[in-house]
C-alpha positions in Angstrom: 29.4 -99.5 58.8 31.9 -102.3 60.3 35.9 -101.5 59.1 35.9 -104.4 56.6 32.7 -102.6 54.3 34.7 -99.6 54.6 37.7 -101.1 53.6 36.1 -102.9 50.5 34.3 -99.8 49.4 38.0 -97.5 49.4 39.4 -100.8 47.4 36.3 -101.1 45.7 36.7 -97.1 44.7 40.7 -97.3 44.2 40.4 -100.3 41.7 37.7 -98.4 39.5 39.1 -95.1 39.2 41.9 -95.8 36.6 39.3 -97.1 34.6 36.8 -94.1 34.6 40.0 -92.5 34.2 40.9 -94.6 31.1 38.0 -93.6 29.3 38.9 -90.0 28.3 37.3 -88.0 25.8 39.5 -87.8 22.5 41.1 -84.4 22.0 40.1 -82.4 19.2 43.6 -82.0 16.5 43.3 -79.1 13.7 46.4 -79.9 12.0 49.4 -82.2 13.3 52.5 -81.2 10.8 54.8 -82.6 13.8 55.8 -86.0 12.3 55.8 -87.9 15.5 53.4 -90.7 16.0 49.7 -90.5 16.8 50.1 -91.2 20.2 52.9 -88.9 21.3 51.1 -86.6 19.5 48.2 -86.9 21.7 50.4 -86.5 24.8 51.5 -83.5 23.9 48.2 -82.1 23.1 47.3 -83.4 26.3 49.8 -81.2 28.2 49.1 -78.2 26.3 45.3 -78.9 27.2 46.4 -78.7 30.9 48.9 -75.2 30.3 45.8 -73.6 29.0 45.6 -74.0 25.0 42.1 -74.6 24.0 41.1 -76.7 21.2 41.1 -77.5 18.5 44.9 -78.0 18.1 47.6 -77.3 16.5 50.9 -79.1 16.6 53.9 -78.2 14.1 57.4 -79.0 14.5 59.8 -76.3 15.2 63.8 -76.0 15.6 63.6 -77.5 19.5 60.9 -79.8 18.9 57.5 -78.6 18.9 54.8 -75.5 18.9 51.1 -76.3 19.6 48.7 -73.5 19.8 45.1 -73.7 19.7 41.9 -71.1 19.5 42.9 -69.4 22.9 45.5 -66.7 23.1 48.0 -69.8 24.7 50.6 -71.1 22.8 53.2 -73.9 24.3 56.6 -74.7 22.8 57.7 -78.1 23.5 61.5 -79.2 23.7 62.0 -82.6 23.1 64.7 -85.0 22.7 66.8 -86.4 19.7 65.7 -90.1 21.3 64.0 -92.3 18.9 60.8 -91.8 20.0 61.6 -88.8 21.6 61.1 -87.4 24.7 59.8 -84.2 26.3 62.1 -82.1 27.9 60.4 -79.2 28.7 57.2 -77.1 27.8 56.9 -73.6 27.9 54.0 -71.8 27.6 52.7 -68.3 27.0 
């Protein structure tokens, strides 16, 4: 292979990875008591998917923000901000 067909196939690769990437399977949500919108929601279920809470999930608010727990011994609580829509300021998980 020359440089240029190498170089096309890494761009090639590079340009079709967000989309494959785009494409992810939708996350399974018990119960969402939380009152923030659908799609913050999801983030957050997202990054308690990644600290180890299994689904399906379950998000309720709490004094600091948020709890999500889900059918694994993981629970994360999930600070977030008084910003309209808020924001996450931390997660802790145990």
């Amino acid at each position: 292979m020359n440089k240029t067909t190498v170089i096309l196939l890494t761009l090639a690769s590079l340009v079709a990875s967000p989309v494959a990437m785009s494409k992810e399977k939708s996350i399974q949500i018990k119960e969402d008591s939380s009152g923030l919108a659908a799609e913050q929601s999801e983030n957050i279920a997202r990054t308690a998917l990644a600290m180890g809470v299994k689904e399906p999930i379950t998000i309720r608010k709490n004094s600091q923000g948020v709890a999500v727990s889900g059918s694994s011994a993981t629970a994360c609580n999930v600070k977030l901000s008084a910003d309209h829509p808020p924001k996450i300021q931390g997660v802790s998980c145990k």
